[in-house]
C-alpha positions in Angstrom: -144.7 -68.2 -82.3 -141.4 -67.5 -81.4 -141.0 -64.2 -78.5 -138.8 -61.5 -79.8 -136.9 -61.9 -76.6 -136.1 -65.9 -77.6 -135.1 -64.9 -80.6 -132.4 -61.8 -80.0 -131.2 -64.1 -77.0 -129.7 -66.7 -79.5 -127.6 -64.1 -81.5 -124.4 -65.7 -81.7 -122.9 -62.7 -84.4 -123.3 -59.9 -87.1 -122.6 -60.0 -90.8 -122.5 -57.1 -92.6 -122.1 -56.1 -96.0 -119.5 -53.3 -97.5 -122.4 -51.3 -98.3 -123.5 -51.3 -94.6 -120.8 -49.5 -92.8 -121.4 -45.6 -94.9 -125.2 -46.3 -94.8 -125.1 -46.7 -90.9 -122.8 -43.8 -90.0 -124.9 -41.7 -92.7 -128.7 -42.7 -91.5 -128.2 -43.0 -87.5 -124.7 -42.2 -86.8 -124.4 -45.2 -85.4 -121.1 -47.7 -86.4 -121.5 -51.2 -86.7 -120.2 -52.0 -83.5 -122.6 -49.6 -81.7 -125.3 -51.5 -83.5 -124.3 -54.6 -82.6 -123.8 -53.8 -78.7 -127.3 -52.7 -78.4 -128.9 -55.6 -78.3 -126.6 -57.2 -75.1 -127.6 -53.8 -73.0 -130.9 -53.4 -70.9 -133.0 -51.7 -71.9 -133.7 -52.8 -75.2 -137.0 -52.7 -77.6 -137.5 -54.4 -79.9 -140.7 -54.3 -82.6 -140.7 -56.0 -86.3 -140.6 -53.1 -89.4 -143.6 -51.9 -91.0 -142.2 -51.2 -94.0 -142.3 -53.2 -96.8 -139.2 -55.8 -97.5 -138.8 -58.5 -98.7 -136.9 -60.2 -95.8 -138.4 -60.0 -91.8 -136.7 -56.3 -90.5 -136.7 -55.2 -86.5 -136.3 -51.9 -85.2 -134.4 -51.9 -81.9 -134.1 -49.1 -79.6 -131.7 -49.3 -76.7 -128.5 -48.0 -75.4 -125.1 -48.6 -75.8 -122.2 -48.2 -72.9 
């Protein structure tokens, strides 16, 4: 099984949907970009969602610079 650290270290990009930018700003008052740069920043944490979807979620907690 594949370490969440392999994993987010072989991001090569983000795709979002129109839908995405609105829902983002609304929820966590976070942009896009801000989402994107947290995962290239130390500290990060990372843990899969609990909740139930159908496709494999993360949460990520870090910071942004």
């Amino acid at each position: 099984m594949a370490t969440f650290e392999k994993i987010f270290k072989e991001i090569v990009s983000f795709e979002w949907d129109d839908g995405n930018d609105l829902k983002s700003w609304k929820k966590h008052l976070v942009t896009n970009l801000e989402a994107e740069q947290v995962f290239f920043q130390q500290p990060l944490l990372i843990t899969e969602s609990k909740d139930d979807f159908e496709e494999k979620r993360f949460l990520a907690l870090g910071v942004i610079l």
